[in-house]
N, C-alpha and C positions, 0 to 999 in steps of 0.2 A: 904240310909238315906236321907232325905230332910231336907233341910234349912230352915229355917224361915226369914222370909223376911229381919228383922233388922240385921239377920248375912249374909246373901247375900250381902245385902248395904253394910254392914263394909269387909265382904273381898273381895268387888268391891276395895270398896275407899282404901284399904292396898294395895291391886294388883297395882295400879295405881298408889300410891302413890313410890313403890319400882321401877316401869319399868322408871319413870320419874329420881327416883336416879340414875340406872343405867345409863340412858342417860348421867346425868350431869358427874357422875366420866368415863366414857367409852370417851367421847368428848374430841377432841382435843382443845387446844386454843391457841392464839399467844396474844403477848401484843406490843401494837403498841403506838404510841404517839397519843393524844390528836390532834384536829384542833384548839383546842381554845389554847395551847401550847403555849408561846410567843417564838422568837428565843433565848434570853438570858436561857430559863427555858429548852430547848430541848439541848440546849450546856452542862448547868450543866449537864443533864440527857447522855450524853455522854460523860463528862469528870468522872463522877460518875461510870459509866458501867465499862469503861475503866479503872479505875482503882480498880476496882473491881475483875480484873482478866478477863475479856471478850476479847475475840479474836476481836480485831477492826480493824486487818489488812484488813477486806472485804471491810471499808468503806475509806482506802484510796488508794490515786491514781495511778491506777492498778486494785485494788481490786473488786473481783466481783459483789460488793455492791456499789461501788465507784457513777453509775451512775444511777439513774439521783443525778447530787450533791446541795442534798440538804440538809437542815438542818433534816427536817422532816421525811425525807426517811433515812438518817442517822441515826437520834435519835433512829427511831422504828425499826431498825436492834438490835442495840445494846442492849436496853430495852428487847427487845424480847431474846437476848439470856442471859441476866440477868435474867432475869424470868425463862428461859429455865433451868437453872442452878443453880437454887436458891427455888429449889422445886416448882414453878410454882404455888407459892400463893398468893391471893391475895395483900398482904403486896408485894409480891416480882412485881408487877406491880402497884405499887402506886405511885412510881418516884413524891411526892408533889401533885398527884392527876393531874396526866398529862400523866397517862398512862391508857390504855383503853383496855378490851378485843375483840379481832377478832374471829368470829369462822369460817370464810374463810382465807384459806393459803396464806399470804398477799408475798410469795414467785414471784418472775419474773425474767422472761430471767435465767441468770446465776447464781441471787442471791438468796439463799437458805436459808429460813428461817428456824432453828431447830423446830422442835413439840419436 
């Protein structure tokens, strides 16, 4: 059976249109802090995580997250496994619009970022 052109075009553009979804739900992501973040707004965002129920012992002293001690590197550990934790939607990386998606494993050395 042959196609005719205008249903070729349309189950091009559906083909295309479902491998692209597949991408987006198959994709992993992390949720990381903003650069434009002020330090007061990246503190809330880890006193918030933190008591949210997130394991925060990585990011103190000791901990495998500990280092480099930053604010920013801290913040986007905890964020991230808020999100991680919180069905990984986008509400659950909004942290006031100071949280951001990564699609590289923003993970190093010893500290381990959850997907």
């Amino acid at each position: 059976m042959k196609m005719s052109s205008p249903l070729t075009i349309l189950f091009i553009f559906l083909s295309l249109i479902m491998i692209n979804h597949l991408y987006v739900v198959s994709s992993t992501t992390w949720c990381i802090a903003t650069l434009t973040a002020t330090n007061a707004q990246l503190q809330d965002n880890i006193n918030f995580a933190c008591s949210q129920g997130v394991d925060c012992r990585p990011i103190k002293p000791g901990g495998s997250c500990f280092v480099p001690d930053t604010l920013v590197n801290h913040a986007s550990y905890v964020m991230n496994a808020y999100y991680q934790s919180h069905g990984r939607t986008t509400e659950a990386c909004s942290f006031k619009n100071t949280g951001t998606f990564a699609a590289t494993d923003p993970s190093y050395g010893s500290c381990v970022y959850g997907s």
